[in-house]
N, C-alpha and C positions, 0 to 999 in steps of 0.2 A: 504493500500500500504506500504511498508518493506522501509524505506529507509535508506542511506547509505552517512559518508564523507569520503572523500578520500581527500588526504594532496600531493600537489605536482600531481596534477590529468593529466598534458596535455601531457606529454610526456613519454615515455617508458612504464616501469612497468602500472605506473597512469593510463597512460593513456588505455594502452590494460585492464588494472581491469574496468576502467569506463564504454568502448563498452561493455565487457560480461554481466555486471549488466543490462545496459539499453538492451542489449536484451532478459535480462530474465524479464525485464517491474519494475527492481528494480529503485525508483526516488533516485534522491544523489545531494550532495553539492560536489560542484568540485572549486577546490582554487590552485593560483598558482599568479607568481610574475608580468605573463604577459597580459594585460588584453585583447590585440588580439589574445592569444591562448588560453586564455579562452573562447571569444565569439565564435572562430570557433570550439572549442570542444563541445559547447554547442550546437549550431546548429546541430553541425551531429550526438549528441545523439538523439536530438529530432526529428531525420531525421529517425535514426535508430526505435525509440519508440516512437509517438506522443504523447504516454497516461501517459507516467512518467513527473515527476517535475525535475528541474533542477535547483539548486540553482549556481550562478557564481559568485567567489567573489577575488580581487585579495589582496591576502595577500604576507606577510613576515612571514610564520610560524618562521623565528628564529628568531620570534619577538614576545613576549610572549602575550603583549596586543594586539595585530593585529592577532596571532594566535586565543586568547581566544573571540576577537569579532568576527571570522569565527563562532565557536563554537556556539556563540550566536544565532546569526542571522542563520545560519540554522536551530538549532532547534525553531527559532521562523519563518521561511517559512516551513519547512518540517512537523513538529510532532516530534514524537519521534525518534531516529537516533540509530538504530539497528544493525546497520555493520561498524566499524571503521576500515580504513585502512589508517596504520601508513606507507605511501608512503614516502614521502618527506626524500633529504638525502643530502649529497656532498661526493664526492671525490677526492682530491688533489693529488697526489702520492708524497712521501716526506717521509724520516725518523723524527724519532720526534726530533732528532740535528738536525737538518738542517730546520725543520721549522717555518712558520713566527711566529714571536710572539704573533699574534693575533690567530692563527690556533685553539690551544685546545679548545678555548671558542666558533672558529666559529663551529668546530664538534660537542660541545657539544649541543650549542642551534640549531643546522639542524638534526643530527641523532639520537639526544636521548629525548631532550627537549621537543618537541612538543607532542611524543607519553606518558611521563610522565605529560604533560598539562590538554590534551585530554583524559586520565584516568582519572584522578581527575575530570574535567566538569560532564562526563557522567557515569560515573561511579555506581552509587549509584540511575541514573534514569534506567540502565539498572539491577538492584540487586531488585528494586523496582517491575520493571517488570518480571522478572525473565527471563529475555528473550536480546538475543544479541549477537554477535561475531564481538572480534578486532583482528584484524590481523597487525600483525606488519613483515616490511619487511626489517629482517634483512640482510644480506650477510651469506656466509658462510666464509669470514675472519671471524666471531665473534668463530668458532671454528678452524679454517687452518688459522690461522695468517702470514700475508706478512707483510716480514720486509719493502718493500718501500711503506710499506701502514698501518703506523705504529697506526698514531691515529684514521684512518678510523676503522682499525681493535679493536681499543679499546672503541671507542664510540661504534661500531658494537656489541660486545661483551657485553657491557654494555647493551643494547638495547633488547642483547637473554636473558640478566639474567631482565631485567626489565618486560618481557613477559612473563617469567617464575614463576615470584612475582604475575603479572595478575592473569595468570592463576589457580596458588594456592586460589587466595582470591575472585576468582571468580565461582568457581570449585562448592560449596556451594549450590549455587543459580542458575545454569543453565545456567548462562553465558557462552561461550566458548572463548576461546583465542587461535591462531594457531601463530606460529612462521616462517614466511618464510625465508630463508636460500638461494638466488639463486649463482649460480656459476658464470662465466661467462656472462653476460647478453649483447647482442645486441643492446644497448641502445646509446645515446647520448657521454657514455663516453667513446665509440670506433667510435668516428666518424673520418673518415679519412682514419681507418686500412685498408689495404691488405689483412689481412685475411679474407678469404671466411664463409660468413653467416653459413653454416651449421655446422661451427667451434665452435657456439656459441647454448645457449641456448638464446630462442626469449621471447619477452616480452609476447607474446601469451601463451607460456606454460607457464609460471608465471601465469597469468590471469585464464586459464581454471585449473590450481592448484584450484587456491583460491574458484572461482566457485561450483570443486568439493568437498571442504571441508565445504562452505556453506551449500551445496545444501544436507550434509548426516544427517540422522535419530536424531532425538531430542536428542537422548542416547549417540551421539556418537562424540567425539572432533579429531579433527586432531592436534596431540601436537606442531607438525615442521612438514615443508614439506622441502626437500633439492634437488634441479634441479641443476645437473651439466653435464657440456658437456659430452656428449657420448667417446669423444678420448679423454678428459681431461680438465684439467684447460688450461686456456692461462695467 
């Protein structure tokens, strides 16, 4: 059985990546800060798949020791952990005058850290095997920089060029590394908007993205996928 951690797994992106795995019968470690939406995401994977594992664990990924005992403890409930996806993020909007003083250190350890943690664990059991794909889910700030989304946009950015380092030094050994890029996204951090759903791109095309860059031929990597609105950014 192939399995899979997902970082930040219950809501949006995460969470739509977690349903398509479990319906292709992929078992995963699902982590997040709440520990009643982690049991209810775990229940309805197992609702969706009876025959996969499910590990539930609630962490602080931007908390490096609480990040690295998820790490742990999945691969000692799962086996080997074949599909890494660097979910977990924040976004504040703020220029970087104007923001808190704690800000850089909080984007560095949510958007950059964990996926830079999570290589180093697995890394070297996935070069051994020759075998595995991390996906890292960056923004497309990391290339169209928003000025009131100043540090998002630089941890982001930091984050495509850390995927980019992946993928070279994994390239070798058969490992793959995809970069996802989404635009717009339907998620939590337009809760409340006016604007109409099909304004946006859905957590669902994220998901059947990543799916289909799984799901292609040994030979073949998806370097970046980049989903943006059909009429544009918002």
């Amino acid at each position: 059985m192939e399995n899979a951690l997902i970082t930040g797994a219950t809501q949006g992106i995460g969470r739509s990546i977690a349903i398509s795995f479990a319906k292709q019968g992929i078992s995963m470690a699902i982590c997040s800060r709440n520990v009643k939406d982690l049991e209810l995401l775990k229940k309805e994977l197992l609702a969706i798949n009876a025959q996969i594992q499910v590990f539930a664990y609630a962490a602080d990924c931007s908390r490096k020791a609480e990040l690295l005992e998820y790490a742990r403890l999945a691969q000692q409930e799962l086996g080997f952990i074949k599909i890494i996806v660097n979910n977990v993020g924040m976004f504040m909007p703020s220029s970087i005058l104007d923001d808190a003083d704690d800000a850089f250190m909080q984007n560095i350890n949510t958007n950059l850290m964990p996926a830079y943690e999570l290589y180093r664990f697995f890394g070297k059991a996935m070069i051994a095997q020759r075998s595995g794909h991390i996906f890292n889910i960056c923004s497309i700030a990391a290339k169209e920089l928003v000025v009131n989304a100043g540090i998002y946009s630089v941890t982001k950015s930091a984050l495509y060029s850390l995927s980019s380092i992946m993928k070279l030094e994994m390239q070798a050994y058969g490992v793959k590394v995809t970069a996802v890029l989404p635009g717009s996204t339907l998620t939590n951090s337009w809760a409340g908007t006016a604007v109409p759903p099909e304004r946006f791109v859905l957590p669902e095309d994220i998901a059947a993205a990543v799916l289909n860059a799984y799901n292609m031929s040994k030979g073949a990597n998806v370097d970046e996928i980049i989903i943006k609105p059909v009429l544009g950014q918002l």
